[in-house]
Backbone as CSV, one residue per row, in Angstrom:
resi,resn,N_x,N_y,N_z,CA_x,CA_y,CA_z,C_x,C_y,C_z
1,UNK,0.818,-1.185,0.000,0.000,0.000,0.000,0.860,1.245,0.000
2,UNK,0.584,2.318,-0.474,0.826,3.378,-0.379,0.668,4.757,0.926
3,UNK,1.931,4.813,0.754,1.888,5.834,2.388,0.644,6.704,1.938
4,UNK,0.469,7.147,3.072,-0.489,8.315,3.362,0.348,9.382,3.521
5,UNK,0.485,10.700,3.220,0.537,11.422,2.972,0.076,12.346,4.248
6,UNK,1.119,12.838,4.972,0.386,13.939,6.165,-0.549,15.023,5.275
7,UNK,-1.544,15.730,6.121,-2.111,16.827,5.227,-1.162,18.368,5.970
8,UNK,-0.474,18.413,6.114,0.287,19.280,6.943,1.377,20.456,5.904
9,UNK,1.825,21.251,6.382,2.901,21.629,5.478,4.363,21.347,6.092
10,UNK,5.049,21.983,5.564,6.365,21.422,5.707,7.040,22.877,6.134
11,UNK,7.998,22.728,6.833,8.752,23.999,7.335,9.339,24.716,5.965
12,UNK,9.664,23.957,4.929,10.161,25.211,3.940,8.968,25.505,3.574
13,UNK,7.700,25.103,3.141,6.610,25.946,2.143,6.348,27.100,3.408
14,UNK,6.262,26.775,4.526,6.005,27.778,5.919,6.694,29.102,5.699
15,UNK,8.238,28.510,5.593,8.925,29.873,5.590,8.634,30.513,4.027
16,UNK,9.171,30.033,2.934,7.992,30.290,1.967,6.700,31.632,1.813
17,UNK,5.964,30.929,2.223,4.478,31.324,2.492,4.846,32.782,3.380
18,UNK,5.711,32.491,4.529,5.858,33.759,5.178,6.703,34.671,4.855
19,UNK,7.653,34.406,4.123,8.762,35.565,3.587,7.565,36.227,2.229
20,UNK,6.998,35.549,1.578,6.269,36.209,0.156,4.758,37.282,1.096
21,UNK,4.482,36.808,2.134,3.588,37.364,2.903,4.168,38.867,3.610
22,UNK,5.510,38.794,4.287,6.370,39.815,4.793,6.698,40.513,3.429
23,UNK,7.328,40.233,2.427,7.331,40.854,1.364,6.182,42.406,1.101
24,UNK,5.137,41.930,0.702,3.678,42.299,0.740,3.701,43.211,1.466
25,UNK,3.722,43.359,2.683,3.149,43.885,3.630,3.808,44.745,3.685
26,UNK,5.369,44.797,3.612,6.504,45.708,3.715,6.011,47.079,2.157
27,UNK,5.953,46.296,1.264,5.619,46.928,0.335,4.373,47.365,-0.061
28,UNK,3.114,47.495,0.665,2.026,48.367,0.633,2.529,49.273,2.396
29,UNK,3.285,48.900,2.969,3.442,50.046,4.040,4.126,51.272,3.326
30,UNK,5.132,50.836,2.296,5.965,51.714,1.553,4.672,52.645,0.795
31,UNK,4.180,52.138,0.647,3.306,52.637,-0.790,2.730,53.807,0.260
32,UNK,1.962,53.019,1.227,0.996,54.178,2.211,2.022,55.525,2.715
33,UNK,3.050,54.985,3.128,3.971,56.220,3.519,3.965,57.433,2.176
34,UNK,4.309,56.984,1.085,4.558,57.592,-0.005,2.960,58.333,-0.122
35,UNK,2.463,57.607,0.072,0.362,58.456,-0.084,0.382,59.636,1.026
36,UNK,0.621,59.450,1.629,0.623,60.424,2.922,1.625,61.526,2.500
37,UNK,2.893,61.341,2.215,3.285,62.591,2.361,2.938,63.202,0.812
38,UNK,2.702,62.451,-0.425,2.412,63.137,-1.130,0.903,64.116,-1.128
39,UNK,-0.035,63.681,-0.324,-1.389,64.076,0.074,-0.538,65.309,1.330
40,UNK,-0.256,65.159,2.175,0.287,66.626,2.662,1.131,67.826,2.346
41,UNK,1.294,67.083,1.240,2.608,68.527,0.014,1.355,68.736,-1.025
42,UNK,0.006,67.775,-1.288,-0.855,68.650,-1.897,-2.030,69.757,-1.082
43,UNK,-1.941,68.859,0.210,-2.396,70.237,1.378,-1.739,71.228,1.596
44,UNK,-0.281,71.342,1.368,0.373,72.569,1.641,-0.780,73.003,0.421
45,UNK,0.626,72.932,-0.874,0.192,73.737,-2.410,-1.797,74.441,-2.411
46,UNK,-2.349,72.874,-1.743,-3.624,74.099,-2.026,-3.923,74.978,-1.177
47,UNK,-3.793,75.364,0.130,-2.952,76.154,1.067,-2.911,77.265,0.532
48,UNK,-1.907,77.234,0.145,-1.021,78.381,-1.064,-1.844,78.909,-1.681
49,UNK,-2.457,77.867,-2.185,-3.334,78.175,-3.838,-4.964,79.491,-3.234
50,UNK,-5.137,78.952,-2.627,-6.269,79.337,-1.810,-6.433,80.524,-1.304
51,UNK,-5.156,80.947,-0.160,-4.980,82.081,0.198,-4.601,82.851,-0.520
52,UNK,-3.869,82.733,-1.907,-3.969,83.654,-3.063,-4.827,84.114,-3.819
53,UNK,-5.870,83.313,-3.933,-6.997,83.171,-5.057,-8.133,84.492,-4.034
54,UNK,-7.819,83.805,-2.284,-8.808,84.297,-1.848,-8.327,85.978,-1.717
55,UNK,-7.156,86.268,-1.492,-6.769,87.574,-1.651,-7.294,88.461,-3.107
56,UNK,-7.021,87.907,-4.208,-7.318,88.382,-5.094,-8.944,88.597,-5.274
57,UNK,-9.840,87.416,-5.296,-11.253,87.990,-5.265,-11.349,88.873,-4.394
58,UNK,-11.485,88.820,-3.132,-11.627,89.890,-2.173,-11.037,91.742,-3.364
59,UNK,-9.757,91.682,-2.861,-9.510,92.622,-3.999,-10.291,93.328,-5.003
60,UNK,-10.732,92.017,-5.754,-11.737,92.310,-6.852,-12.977,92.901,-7.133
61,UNK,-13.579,92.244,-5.918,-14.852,92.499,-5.346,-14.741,93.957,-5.055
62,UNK,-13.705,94.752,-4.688,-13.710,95.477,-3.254,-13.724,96.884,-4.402
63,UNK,-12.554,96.293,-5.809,-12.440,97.565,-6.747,-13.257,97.649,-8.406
64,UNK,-14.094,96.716,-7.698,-14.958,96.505,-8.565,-15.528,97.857,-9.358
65,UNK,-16.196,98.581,-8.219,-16.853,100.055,-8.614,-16.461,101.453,-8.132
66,UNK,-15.246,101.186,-7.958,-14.513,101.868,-6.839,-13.795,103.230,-7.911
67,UNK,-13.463,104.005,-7.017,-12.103,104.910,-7.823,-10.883,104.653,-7.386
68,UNK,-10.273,104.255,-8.485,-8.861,104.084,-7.486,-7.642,105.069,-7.738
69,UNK,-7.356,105.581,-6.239,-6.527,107.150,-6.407,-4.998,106.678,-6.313
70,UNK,-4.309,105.848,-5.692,-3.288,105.235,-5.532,-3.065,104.326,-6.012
71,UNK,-2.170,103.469,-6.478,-0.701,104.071,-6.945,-1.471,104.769,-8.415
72,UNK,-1.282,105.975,-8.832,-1.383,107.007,-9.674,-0.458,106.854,-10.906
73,UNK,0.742,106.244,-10.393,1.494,106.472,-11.529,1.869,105.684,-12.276
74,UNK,1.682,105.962,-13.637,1.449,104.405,-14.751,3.307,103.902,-14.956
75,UNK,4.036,104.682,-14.795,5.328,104.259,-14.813,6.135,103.427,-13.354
76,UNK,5.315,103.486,-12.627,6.180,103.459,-10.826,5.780,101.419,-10.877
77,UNK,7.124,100.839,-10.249,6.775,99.583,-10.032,5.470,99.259,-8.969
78,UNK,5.535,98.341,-8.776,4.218,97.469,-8.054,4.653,98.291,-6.853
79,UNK,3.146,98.351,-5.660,3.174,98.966,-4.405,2.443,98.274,-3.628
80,UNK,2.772,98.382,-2.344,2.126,96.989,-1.488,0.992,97.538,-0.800
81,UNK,0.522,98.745,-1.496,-0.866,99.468,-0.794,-1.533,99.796,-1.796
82,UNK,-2.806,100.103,-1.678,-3.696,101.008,-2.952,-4.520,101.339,-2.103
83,UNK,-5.177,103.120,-2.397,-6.009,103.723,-1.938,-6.978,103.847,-2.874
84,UNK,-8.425,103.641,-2.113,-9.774,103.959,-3.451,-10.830,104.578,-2.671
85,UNK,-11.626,105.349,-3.467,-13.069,105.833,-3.165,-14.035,104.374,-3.582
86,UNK,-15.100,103.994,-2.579,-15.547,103.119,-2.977,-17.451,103.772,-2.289
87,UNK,-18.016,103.500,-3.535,-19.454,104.058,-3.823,-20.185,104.205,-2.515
88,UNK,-21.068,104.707,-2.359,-21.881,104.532,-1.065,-23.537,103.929,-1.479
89,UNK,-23.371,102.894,-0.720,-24.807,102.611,-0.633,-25.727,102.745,0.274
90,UNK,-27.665,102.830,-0.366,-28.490,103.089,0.386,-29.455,101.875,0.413
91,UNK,-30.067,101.255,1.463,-30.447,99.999,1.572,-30.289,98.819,0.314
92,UNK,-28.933,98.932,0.480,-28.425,97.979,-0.685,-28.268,97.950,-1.980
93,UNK,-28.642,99.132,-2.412,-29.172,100.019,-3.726,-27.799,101.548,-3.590
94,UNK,-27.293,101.409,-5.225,-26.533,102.193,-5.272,-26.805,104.201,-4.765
95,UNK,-26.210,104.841,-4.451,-26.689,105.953,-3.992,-26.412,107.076,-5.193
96,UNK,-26.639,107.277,-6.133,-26.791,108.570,-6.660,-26.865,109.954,-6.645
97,UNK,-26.322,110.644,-7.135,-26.402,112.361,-7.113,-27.394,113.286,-8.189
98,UNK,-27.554,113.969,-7.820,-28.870,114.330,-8.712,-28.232,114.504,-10.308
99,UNK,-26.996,114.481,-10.503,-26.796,114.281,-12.116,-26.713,112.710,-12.544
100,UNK,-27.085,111.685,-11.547,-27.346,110.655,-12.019,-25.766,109.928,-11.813
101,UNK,-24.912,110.622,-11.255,-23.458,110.095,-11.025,-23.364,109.168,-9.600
102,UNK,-22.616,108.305,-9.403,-22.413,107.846,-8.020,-22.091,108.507,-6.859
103,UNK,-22.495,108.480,-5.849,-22.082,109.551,-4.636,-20.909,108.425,-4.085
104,UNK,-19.740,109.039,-4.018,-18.814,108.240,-3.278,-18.438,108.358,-2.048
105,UNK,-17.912,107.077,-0.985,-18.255,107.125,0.297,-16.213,107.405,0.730
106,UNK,-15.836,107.057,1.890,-14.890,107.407,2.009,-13.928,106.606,1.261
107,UNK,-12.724,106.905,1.853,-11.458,106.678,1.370,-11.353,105.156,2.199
108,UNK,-10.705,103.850,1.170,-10.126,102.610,2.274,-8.582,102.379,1.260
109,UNK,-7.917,101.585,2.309,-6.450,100.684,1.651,-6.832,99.343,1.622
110,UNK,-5.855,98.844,0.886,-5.598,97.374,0.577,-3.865,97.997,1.177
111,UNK,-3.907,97.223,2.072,-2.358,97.410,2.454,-1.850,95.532,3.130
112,UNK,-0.629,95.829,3.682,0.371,94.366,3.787,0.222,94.947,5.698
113,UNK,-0.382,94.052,6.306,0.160,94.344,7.749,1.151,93.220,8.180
114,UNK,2.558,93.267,9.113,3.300,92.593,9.149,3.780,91.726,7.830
115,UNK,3.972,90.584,7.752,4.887,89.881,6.827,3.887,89.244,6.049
116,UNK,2.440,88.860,6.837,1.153,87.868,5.740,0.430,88.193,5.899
117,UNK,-0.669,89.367,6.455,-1.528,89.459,6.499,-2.458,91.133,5.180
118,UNK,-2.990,90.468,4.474,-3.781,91.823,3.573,-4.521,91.803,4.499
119,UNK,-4.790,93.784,4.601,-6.074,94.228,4.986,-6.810,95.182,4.092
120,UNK,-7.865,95.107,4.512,-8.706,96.430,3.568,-8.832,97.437,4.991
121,UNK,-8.637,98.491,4.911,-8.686,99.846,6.251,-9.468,100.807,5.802
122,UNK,-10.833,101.048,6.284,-11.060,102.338,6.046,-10.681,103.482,7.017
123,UNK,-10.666,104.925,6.453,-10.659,105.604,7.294,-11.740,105.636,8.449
124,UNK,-12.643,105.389,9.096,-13.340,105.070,10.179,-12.528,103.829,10.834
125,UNK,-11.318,103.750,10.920,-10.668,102.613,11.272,-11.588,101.086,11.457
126,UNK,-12.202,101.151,10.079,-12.703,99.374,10.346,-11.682,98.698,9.271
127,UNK,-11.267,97.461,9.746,-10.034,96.798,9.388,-10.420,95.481,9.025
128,UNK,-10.486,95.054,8.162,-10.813,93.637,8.024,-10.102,92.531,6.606
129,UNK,-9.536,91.344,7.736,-8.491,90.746,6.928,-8.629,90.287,5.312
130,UNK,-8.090,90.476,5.019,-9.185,89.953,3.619,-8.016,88.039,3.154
131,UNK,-6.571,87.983,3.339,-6.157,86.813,3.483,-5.017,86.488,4.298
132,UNK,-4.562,85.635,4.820,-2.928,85.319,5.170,-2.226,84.669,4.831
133,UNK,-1.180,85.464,4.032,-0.471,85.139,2.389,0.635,84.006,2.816
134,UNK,0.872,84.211,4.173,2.422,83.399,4.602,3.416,84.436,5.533
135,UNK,4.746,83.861,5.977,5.030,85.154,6.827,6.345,85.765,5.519
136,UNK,6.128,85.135,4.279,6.935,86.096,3.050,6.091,85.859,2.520
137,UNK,5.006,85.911,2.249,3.961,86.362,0.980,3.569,88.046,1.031
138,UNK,3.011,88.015,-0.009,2.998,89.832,-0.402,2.032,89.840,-1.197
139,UNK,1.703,91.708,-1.413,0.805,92.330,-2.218,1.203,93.086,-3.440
140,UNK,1.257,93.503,-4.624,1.629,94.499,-5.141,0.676,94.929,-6.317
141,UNK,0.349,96.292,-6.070,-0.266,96.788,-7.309,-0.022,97.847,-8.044
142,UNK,-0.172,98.092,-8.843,0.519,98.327,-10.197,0.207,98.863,-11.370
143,UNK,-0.788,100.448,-11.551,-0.801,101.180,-12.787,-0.654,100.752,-13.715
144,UNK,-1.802,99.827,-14.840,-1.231,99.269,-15.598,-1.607,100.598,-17.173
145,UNK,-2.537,100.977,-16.613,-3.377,101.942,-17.576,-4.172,102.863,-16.679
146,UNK,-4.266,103.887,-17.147,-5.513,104.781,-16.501,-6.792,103.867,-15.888
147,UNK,-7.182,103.114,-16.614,-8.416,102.361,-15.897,-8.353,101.172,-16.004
148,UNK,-6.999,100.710,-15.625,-6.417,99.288,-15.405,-5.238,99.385,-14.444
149,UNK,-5.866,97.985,-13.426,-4.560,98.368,-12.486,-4.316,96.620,-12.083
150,UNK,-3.093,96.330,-11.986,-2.404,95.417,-11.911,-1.833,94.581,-10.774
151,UNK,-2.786,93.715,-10.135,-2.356,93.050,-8.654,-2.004,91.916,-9.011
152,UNK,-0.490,91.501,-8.194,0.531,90.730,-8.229,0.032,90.082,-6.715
153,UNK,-0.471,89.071,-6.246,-0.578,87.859,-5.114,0.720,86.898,-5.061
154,UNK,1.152,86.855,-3.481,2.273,85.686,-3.744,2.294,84.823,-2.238
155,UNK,1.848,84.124,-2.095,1.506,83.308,-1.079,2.809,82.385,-1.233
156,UNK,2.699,82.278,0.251,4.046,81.318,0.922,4.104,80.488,1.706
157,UNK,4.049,79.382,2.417,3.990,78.709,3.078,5.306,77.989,3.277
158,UNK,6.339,78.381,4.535,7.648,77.990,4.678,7.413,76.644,5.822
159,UNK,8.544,75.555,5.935,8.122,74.441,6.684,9.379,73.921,6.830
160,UNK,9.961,73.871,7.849,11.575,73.249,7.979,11.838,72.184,7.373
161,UNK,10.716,70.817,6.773,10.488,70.228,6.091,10.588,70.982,4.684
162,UNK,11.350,70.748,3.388,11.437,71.054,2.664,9.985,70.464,1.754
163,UNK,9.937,69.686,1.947,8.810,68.936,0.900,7.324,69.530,1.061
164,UNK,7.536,70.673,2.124,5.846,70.936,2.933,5.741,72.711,2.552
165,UNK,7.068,72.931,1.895,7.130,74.490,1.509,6.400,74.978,0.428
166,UNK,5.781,76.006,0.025,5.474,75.863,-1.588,5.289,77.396,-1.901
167,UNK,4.888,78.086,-3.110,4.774,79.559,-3.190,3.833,79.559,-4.173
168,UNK,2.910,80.522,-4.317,2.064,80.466,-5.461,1.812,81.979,-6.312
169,UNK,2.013,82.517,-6.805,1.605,83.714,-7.125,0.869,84.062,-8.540
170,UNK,0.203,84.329,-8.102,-1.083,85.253,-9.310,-1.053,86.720,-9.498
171,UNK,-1.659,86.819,-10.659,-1.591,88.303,-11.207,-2.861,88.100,-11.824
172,UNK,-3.546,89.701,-11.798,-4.674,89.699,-12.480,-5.195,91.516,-13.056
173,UNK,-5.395,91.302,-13.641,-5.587,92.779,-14.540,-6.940,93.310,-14.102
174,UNK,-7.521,94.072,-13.647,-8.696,95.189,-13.035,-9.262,96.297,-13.675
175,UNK,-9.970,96.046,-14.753,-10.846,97.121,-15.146,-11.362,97.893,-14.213
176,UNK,-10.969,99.776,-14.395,-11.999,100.250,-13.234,-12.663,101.280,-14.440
177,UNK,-13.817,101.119,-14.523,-14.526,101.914,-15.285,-15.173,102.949,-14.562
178,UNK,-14.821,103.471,-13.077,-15.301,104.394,-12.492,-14.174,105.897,-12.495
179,UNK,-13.311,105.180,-13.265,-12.373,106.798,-12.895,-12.462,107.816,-13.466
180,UNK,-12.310,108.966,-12.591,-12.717,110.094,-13.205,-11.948,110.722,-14.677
């Protein structure tokens, strides 16, 4: 008769079985490490991306209908402030002058406070942040034409980690069809 055959394994298919198993495992831990930090260098960048984008609408919004008296001069580089007349409204409805012109309300800035923070300031000292660029991100705007003016955004996000640093900067051109 013929032996029987244990149903068992044998110490090499064991080790076997467990080195191709350790294999595996080693190499989707690799993989996950690699997911993670590439997913937190795309949380920086949109970071970046964000607080630029959001500086600039704000901006946009703000000189939308505005006059803008600063920077004046179509030759002078970028400036990290701009002064504007911005319209006055009456229950939400533009305010008019009896020649049918806009009545304009006071004077505000777009200025750089410390190293990241834009503000919009009016003279009634109300102050309100509009983004926080980084502690080297910046503002600059820029006379591009009489009724075009030119804001430069540059967001920063520094990280002793090199891989977690990133910079983003936008530019965007501003029709003001309110100037005198």
């Amino acid at each position: 008769m013929d032996k029987i055959r244990s149903r068992g394994l044998s110490l090499p298919e064991v080790l076997v079985a467990t080195g191709v198993f350790v294999t595996l495992a080693f190499v989707m831990l690799l993989i996950y490490q690699v997911s993670l930090r590439a997913r937190s260098k795309e949380d920086v960048h949109a970071s970046t991306y964000r607080a630029a984008m959001l500086a600039l609408q704000h901006i946009q919004t703000q000189l939308r209908g505005a006059q803008l008296l600063e920077p004046s001069d179509l030759t002078a580089p970028g400036v990290p402030t701009a002064k504007f007349l911005y319209p006055q409204l009456e229950d939400g409805s533009l305010k008019v002058g009896p020649s049918g012109e806009a009545t304009w309300g006071d004077t505000a800035f777009f200025e750089m406070q410390g190293p990241n923070l834009v503000l919009r300031n009016e003279t009634q000292n109300t102050v309100r942040v509009l983004a926080q660029l980084g502690p080297t991100g910046g503002v600059a705007f820029r006379r591009a034409d009489y009724r075009m003016v030119e804001v430069v955004v540059t967001a920063k996000r520094d990280d002793p980690d090199p891989t977690r640093r990133s910079t983003y900067t936008a530019s965007l051109l501003i029709t003001l069809p309110n100037q005198p």
